[in-house]
DRENDO-1510 file (C-alpha; in Angstrom, 1 decimal, always signed):
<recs>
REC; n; res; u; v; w
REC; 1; UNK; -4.6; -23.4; -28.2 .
REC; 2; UNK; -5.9; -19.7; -27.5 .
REC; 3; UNK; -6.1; -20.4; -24.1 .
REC; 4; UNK; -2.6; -21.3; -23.9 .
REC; 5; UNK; -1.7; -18.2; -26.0 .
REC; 6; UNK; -4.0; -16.1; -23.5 .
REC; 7; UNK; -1.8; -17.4; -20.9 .
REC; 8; UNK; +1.3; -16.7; -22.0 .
REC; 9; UNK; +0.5; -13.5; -23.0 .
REC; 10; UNK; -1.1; -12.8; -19.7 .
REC; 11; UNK; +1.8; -14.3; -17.9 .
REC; 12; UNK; +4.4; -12.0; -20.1 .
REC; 13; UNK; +2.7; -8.9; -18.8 .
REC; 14; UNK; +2.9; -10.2; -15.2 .
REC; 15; UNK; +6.8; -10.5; -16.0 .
REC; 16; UNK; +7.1; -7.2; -17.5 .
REC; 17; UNK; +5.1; -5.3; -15.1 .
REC; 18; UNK; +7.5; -6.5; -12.4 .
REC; 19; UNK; +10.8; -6.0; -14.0 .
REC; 20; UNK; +9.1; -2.1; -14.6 .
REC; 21; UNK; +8.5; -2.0; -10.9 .
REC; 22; UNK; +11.8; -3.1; -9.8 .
REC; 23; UNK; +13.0; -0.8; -12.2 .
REC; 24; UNK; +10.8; +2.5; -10.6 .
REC; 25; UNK; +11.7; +1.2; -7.6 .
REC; 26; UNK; +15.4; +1.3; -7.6 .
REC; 27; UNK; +14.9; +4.6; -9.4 .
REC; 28; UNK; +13.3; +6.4; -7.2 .
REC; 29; UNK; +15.0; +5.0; -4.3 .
REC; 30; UNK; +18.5; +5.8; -5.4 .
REC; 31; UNK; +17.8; +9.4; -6.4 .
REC; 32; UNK; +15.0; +10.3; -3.4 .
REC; 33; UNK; +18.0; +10.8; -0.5 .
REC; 34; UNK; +19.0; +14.1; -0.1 .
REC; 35; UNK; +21.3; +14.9; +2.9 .
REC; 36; UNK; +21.1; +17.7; +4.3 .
REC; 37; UNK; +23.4; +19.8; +7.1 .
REC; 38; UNK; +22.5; +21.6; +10.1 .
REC; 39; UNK; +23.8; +21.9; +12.7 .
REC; 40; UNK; +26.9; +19.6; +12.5 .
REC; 41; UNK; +24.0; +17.2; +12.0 .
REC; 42; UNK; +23.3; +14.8; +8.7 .
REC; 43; UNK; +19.5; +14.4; +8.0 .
REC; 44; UNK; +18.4; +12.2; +5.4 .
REC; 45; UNK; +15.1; +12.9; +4.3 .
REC; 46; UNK; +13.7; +10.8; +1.6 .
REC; 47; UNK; +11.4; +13.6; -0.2 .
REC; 48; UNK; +9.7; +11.3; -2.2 .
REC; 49; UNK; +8.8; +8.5; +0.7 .
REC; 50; UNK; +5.1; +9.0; +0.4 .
REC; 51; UNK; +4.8; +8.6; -3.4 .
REC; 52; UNK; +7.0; +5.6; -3.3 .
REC; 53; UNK; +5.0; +3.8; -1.0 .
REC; 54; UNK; +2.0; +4.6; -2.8 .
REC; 55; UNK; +3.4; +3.7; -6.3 .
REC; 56; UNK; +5.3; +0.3; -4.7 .
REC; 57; UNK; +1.4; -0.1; -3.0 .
REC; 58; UNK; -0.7; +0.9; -6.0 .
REC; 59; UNK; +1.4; -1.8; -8.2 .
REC; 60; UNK; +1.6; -5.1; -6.5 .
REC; 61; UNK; -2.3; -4.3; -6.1 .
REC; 62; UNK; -2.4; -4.4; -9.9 .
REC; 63; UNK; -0.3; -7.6; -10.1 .
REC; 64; UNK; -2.6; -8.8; -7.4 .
REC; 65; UNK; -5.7; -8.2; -9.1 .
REC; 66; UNK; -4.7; -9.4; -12.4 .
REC; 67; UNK; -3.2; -12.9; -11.1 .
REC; 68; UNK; -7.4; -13.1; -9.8 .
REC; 69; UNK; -8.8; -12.0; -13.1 .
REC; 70; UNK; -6.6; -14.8; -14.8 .
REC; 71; UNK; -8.2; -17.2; -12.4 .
REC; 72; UNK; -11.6; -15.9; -12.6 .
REC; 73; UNK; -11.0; -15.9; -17.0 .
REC; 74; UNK; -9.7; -19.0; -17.4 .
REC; 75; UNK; -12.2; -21.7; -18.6 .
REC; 76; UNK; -9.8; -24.2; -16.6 .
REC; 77; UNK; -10.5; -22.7; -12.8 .
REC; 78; UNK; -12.4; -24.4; -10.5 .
REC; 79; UNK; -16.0; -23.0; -9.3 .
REC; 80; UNK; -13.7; -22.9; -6.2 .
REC; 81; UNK; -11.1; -21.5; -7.6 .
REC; 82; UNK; -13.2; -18.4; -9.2 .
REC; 83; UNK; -15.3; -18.2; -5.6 .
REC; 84; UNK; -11.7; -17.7; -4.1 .
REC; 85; UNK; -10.6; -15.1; -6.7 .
REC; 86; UNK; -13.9; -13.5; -5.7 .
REC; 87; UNK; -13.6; -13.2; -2.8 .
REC; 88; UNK; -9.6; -12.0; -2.4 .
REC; 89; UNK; -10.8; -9.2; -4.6 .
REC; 90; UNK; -14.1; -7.8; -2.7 .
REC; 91; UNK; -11.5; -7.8; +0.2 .
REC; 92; UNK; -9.1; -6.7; -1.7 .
REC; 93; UNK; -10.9; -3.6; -2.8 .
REC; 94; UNK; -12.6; -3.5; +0.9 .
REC; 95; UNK; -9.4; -2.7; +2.1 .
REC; 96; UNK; -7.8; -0.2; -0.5 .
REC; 97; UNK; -11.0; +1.3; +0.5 .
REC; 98; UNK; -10.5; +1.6; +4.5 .
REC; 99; UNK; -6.8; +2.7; +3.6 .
REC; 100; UNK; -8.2; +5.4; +1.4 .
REC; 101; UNK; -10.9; +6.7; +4.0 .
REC; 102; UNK; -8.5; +6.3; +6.4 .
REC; 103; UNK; -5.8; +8.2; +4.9 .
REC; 104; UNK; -8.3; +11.3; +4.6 .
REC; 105; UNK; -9.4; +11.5; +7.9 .
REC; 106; UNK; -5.9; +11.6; +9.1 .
REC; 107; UNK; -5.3; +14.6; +7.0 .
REC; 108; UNK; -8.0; +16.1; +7.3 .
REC; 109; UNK; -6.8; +16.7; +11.5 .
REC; 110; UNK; -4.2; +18.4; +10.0 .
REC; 111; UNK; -1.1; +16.4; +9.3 .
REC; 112; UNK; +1.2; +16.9; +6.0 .
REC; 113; UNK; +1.1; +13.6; +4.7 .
REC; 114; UNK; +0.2; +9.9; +5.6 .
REC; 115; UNK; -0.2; +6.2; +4.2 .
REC; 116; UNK; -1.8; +3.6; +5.7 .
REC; 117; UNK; -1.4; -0.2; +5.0 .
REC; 118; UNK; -3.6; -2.6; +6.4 .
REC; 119; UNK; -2.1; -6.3; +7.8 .
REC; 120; UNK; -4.2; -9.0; +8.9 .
REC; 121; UNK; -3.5; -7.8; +12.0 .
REC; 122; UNK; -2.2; -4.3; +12.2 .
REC; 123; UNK; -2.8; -0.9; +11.5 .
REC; 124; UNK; +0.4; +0.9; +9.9 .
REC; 125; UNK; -0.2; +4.8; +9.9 .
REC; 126; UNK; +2.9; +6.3; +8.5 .
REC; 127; UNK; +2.8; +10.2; +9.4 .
REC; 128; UNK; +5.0; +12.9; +7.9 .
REC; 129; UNK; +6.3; +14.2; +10.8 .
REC; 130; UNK; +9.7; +14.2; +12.9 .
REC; 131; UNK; +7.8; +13.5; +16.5 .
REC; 132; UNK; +4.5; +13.0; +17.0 .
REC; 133; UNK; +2.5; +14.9; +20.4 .
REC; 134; UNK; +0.4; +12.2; +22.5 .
REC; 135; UNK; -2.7; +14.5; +21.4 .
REC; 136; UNK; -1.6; +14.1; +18.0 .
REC; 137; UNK; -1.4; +10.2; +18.6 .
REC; 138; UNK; -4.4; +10.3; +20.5 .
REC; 139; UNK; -6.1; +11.8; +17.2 .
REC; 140; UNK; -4.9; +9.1; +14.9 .
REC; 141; UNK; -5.6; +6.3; +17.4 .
REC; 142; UNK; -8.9; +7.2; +17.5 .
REC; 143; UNK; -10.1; +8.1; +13.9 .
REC; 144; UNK; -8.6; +4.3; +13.1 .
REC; 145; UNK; -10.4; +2.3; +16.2 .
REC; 146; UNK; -13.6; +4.3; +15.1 .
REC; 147; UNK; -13.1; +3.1; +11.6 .
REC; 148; UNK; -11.6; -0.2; +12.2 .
REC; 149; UNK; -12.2; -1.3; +15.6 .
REC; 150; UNK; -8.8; -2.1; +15.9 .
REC; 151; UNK; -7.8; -2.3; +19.9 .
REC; 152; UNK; -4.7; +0.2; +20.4 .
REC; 153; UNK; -2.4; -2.7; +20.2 .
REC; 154; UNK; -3.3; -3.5; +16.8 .
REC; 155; UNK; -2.5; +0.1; +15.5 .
REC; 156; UNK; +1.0; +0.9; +14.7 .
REC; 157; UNK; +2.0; +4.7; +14.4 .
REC; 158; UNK; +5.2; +6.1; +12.6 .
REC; 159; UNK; +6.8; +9.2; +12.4 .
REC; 160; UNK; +8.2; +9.6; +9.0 .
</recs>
């Protein structure tokens, strides 16, 4: 019977840590747009982009990681099962680790502000900036195929 109180309980905070985020999320979004004039022109700059993404990032790793604590807790997983929940976090936390690293070589070349997210797949640099330069391209393309070794197909850069 504790193991099925242990569940609930763990499942409950799964719920509510959700329902927070959504909350934060539509938060944030709804008062981060601020429009600004010039020139005849409307600008919307969402102030707060990089924070969100990190937050929005940051939690669903958290949910992530707890659904494979529950599995690797439970008396009732598979050998399997807990090798699997091993595993998904070691990469997990590999590749918070590369977005990390990643995300501080980029500003250390120079650049405001940047997040990285990782695919199985891609590359996703998000840079603060309106354009980028093909030198300034050329910098991120290479500090992520040194780190990565990611071909330049695979790396995906945005201007934020």
């Amino acid at each position: 019977m504790v193991t099925k109180k242990k569940k609930i309980f763990v499942l409950s905070a799964m719920m509510v840590l959700l329902v927070v985020t959504g909350f934060l999320n539509l938060a944030l979004n709804t008062n981060n747009n601020a429009v600004i004039s010039t020139g005849g022109e409307n600008l919307t700059q969402n102030a707060n982009f990089f924070a969100s993404y990190r937050t929005e990032r940051d939690n669903a790793r958290a949910e992530e990681k707890l659904y494979y604590q529950v599995i690797l807790d439970s008396a009732n997983s598979s050998q399997e099962a807990r090798q699997n929940a091993t595993d998904a976090l070691s990469k997990l936390a590999a590749t918070q680790e590369s977005e990390l690293l990643l995300e501080g070589y980029i500003l250390a070349k120079g650049f405001e502000d940047v997040v990285v997210s990782f695919t199985e797949n891609f590359v996703n640099v998000m840079v603060k900036a309106e354009e980028l330069t093909e030198s300034e391209v050329a910098q991120i393309v290479d500090v992520v195929q040194i780190q990565t070794s990611k071909s330049i197909d695979n790396i995906k850069i945005i201007p934020v």
